[in-house]
C-alpha positions as semicolon CSV with decimal commas, in nm:
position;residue;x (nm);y (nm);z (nm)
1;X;-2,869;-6,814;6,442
2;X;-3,125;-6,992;6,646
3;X;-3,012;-7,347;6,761
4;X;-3,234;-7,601;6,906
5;X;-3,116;-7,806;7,209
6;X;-3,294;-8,132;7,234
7;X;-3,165;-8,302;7,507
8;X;-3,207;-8,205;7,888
9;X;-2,987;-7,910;8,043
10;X;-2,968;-7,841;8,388
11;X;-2,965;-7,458;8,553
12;X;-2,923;-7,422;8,938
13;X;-2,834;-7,030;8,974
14;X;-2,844;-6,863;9,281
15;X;-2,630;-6,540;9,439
16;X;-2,276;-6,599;9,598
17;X;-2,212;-6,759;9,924
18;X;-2,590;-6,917;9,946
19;X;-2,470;-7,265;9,886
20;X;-2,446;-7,350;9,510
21;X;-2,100;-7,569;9,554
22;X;-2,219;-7,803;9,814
23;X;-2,541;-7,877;9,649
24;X;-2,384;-7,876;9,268
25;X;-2,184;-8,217;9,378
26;X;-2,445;-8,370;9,529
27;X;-2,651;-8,316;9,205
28;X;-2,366;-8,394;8,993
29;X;-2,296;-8,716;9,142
30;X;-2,607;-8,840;9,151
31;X;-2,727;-8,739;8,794
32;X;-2,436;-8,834;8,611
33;X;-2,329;-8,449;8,550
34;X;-2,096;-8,246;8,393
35;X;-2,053;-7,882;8,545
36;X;-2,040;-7,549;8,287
37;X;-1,957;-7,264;8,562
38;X;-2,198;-7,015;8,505
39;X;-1,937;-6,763;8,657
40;X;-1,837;-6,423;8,491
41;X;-1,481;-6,442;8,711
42;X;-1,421;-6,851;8,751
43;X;-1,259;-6,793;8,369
44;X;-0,927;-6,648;8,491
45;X;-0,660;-6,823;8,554
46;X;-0,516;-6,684;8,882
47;X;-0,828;-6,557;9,019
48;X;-0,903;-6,871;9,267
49;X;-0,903;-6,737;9,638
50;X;-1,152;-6,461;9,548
51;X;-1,352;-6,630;9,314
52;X;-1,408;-6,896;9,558
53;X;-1,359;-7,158;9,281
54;X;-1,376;-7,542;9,366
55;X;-1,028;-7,701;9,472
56;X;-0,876;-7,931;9,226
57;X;-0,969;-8,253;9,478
58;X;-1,315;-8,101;9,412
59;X;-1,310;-8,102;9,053
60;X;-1,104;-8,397;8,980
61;X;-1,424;-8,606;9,115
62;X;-1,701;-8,382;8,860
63;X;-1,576;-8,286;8,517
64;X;-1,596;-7,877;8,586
65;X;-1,598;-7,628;8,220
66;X;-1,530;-7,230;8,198
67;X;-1,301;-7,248;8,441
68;X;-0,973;-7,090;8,406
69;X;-0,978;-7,030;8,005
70;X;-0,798;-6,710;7,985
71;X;-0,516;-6,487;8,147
72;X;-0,683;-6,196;8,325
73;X;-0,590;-5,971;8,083
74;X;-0,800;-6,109;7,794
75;X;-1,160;-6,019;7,732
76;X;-1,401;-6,264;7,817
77;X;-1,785;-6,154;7,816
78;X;-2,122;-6,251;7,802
79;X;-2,120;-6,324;7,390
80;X;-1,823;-6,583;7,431
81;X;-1,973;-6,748;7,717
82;X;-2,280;-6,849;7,515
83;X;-2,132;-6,973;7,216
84;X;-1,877;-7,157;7,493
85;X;-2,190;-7,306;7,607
86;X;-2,374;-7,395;7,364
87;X;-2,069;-7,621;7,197
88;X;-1,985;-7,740;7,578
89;X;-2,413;-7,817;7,619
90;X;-2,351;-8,048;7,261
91;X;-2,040;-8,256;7,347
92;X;-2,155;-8,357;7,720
93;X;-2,496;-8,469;7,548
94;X;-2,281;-8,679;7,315
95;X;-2,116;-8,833;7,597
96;X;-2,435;-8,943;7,676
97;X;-2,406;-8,705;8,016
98;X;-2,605;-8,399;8,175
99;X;-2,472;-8,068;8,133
100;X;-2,530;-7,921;8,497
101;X;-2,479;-7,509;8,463
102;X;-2,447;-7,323;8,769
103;X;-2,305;-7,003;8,924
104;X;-2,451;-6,714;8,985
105;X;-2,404;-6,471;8,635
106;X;-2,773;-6,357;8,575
107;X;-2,612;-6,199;8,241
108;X;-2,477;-6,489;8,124
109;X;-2,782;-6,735;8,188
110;X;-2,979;-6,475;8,008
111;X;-2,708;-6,471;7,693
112;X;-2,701;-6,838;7,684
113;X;-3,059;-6,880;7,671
114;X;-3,257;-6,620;7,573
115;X;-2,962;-6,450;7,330
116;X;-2,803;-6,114;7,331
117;X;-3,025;-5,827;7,206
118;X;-2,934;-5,501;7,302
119;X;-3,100;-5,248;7,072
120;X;-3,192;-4,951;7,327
121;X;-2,905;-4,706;7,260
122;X;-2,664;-4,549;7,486
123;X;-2,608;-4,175;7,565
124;X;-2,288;-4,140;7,811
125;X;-2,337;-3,796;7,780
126;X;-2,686;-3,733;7,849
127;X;-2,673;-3,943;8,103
128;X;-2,422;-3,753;8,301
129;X;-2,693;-3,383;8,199
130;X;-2,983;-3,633;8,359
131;X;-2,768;-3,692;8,680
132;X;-2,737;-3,319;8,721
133;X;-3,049;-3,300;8,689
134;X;-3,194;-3,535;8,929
135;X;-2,946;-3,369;9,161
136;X;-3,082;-3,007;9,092
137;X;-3,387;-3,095;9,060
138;X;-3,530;-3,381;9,221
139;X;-3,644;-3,695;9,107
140;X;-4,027;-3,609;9,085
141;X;-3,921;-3,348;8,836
142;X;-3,796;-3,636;8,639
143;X;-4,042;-3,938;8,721
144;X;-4,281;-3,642;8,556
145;X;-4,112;-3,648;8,238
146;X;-4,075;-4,040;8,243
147;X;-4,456;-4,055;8,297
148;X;-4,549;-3,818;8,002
149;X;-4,272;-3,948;7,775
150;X;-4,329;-4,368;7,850
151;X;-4,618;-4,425;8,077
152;X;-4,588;-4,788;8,032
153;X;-4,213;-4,789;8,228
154;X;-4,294;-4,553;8,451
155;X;-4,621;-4,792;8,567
156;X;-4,299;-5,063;8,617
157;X;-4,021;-4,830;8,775
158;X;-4,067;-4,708;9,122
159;X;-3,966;-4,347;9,200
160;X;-3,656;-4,427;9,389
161;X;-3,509;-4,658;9,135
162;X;-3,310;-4,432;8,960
163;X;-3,088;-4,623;8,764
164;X;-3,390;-4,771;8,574
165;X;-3,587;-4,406;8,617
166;X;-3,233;-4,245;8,451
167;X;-3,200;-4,507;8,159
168;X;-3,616;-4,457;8,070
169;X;-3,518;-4,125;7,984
170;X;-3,205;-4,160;7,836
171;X;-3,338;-4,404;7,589
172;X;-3,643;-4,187;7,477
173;X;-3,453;-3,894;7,462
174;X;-3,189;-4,037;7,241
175;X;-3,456;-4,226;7,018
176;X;-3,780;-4,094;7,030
177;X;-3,924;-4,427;7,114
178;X;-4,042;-4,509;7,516
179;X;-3,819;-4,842;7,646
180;X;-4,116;-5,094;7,666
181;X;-4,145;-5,072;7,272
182;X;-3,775;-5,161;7,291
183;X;-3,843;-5,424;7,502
184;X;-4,126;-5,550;7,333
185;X;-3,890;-5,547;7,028
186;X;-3,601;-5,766;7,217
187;X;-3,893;-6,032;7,325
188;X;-4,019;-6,031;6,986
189;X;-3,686;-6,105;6,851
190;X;-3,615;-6,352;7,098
191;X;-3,884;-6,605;7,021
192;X;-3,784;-6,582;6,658
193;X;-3,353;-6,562;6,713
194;X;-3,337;-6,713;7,086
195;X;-3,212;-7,066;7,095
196;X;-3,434;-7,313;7,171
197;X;-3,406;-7,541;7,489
198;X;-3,720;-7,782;7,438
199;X;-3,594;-7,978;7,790
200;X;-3,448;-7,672;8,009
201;X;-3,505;-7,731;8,414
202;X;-3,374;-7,392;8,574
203;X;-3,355;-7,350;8,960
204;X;-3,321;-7,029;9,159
205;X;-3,123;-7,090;9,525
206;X;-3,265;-6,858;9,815
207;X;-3,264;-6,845;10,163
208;X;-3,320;-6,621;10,484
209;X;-3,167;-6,283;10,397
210;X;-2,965;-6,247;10,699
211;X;-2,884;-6,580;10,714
212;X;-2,718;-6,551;10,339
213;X;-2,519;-6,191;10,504
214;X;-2,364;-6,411;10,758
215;X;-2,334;-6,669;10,473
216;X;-2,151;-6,344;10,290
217;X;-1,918;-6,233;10,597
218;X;-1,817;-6,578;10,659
219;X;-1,727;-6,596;10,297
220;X;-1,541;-6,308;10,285
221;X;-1,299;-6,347;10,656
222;X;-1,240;-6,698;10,484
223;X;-1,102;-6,530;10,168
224;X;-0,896;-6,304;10,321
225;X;-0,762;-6,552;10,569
226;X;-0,700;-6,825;10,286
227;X;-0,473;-6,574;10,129
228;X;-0,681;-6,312;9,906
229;X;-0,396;-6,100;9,984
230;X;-0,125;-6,296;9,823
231;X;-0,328;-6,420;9,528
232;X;-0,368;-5,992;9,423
233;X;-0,010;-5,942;9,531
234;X;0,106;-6,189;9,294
235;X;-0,093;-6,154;9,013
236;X;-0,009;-5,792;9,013
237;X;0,360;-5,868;8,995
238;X;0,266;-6,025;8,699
239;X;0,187;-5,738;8,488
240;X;-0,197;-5,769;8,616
241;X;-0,261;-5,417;8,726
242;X;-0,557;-5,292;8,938
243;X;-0,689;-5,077;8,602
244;X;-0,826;-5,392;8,415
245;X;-1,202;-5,497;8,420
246;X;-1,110;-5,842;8,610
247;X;-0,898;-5,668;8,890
248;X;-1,221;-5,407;8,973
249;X;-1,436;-5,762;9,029
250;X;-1,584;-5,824;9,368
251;X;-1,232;-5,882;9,611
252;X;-0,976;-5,749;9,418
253;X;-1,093;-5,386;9,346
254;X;-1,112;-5,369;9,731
255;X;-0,760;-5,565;9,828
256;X;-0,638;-5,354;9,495
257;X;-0,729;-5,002;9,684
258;X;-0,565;-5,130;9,988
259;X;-0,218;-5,221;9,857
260;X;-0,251;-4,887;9,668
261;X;-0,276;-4,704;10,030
262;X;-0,629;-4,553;9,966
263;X;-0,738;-4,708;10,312
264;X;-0,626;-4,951;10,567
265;X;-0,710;-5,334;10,629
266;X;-1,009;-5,335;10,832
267;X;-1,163;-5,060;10,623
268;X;-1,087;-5,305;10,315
269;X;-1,277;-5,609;10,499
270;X;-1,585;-5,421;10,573
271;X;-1,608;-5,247;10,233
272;X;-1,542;-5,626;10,120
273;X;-1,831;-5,726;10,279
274;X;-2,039;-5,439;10,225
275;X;-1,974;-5,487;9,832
276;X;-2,050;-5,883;9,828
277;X;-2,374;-5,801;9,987
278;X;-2,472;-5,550;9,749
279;X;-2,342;-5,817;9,430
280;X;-2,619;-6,051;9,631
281;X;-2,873;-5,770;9,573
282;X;-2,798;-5,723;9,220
283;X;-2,778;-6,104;9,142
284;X;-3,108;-6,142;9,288
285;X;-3,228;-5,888;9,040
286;X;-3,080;-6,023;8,719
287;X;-3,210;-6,395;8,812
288;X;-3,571;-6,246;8,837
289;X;-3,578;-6,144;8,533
290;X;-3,462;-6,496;8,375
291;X;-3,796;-6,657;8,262
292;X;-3,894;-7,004;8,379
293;X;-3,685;-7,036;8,727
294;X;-3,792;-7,213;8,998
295;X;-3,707;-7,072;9,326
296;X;-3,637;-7,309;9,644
297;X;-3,504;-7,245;9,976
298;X;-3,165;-7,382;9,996
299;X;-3,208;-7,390;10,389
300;X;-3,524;-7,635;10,371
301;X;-3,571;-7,743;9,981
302;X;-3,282;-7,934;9,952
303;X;-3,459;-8,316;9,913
304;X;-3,730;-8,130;9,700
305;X;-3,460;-7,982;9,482
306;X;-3,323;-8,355;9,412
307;X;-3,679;-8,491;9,371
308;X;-3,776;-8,232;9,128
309;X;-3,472;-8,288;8,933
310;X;-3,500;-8,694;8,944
311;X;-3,927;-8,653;8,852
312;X;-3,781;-8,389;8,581
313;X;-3,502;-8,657;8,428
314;X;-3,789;-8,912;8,422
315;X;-4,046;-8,750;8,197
């Protein structure tokens, strides 16, 4: 059901490591926040070294939400965290305070305000014939086909992108009809179903690529030196094993493969980093394709973040 949100919600989204934390107090505090983590991992209870969640000194100043809802075992996705937001949005306005949403889960920003619509089907099987495929036959072979069957993605999806080159076929294969009429069918659906934010101010965070790797590597050394180790240790000893879908996150698949012997400790740092790098990437991508962000450098932007926020609040 659509629901309209009257009153002003903040978004400041950005990709791990770049800064968020810092910067989400100083908003907080000066705005009169409350904080909804907009964190896909910051729900388990547990997970705190490698989620790099704020100490409870840090959240005993702001009021902080989604964090540490469920056990690690229970399922906690993108549908539950936008009807958790929505109802969390509604009782901070009738405090009479801002709800302040930030992390870095492109998915969930997307659920929360533009609503879940996934109507393009799924083929596991043909996907794995199309992955032969592109190995035996090249990718031109295939971009071919994607041109002939949906022009209009293949105009949008570069050669070498063949996740999104794959999943153009898959979806006309299985259905006859190209992806952009799906898509046009999920925007078409979300104007009518979406919920309605009528005062919504949504900031992307970015910075210096290699100054957000070192941001990254620094990150990560701090992790494992504050105890990462331990934390995965422990929670396995509680009947957490490395087989469910929070213990293959970001940090613990890796520590998980190196208690299980599968390689030693530095190899488990650098594929740490490695992996957290590549999570950057993919953040990056989901948060481009949230309508209506504004992007500032975290680096330089930081007193034109607060202005635009405090000119925003004012109108």
């Amino acid at each position: 059901m659509k629901e309209i949100v009257e009153g002003p919600v903040l978004v400041i989204a950005g990709p791990t490591a770049i800064g968020k934390t810092a910067l989400s107090f100083e908003v907080a505090s000066r705005f009169d926040c409350e904080i909804i983590s907009l964190d896909s991992m910051q729900v388990y209870r547990g997970m705190d070294i490698g989620t790099a969640k704020a100490t409870d000194e840090e959240r005993a100043k702001v009021p902080h939400h989604l964090i540490d809802v469920c056990t690690p075992d229970e399922q906690y996705d993108a549908a539950r965290f936008a009807a958790d937001g929505l109802r969390l949005v509604r009782e901070i306005h009738e405090r009479g305070r801002l709800p302040f949403i930030t992390g870095g889960s492109g998915l969930y920003l997307k659920a929360l305000i533009e609503g879940l619509f996934n109507d393009a089907p799924i083929d596991i099987k043909l996907r794995g014939v199309l992955r032969r495929r592109l190995e035996e036959e090249g990718r031109e072979k295939l971009y071919e086909e994607l041109q002939q069957y949906d022009p209009e993605t293949a105009q949008r999806v570069h050669i070498r992108d063949t996740q999104r080159l794959l999943r153009g076929l898959e979806i006309y294969l299985v259905s006859g009809i190209p992806w952009s009429e799906y898509l046009r069918r999920q925007q078409e659906r979300r104007r009518k179903e979406g919920n309605d934010f009528r005062r919504l101010l949504q900031i992307g965070l970015t910075c210096d690529r290699e100054k957000l790797y070192k941001r990254i590597n620094q990150r990560c050394r701090m992790m494992l030196q504050g105890g990462l180790e331990q934390e995965v240790r422990s929670l396995r000893e509680k009947g957490c094993g490395p087989e469910l879908k929070s213990m293959q996150s970001i940090g613990y698949r890796q520590m998980n493969a190196f208690l299980d012997g599968k390689y030693d400790y530095a190899e488990m740092e650098r594929l740490l980093a490695r992996d957290t790098r590549r999570y950057a990437k993919r953040q990056y991508t989901w948060f481009h394709q949230v309508d209506g962000l504004q992007w500032f450098d975290v680096a330089i932007d930081r007193q034109q973040i607060l202005k635009t926020i405090a000119l925003w609040l004012e109108k």
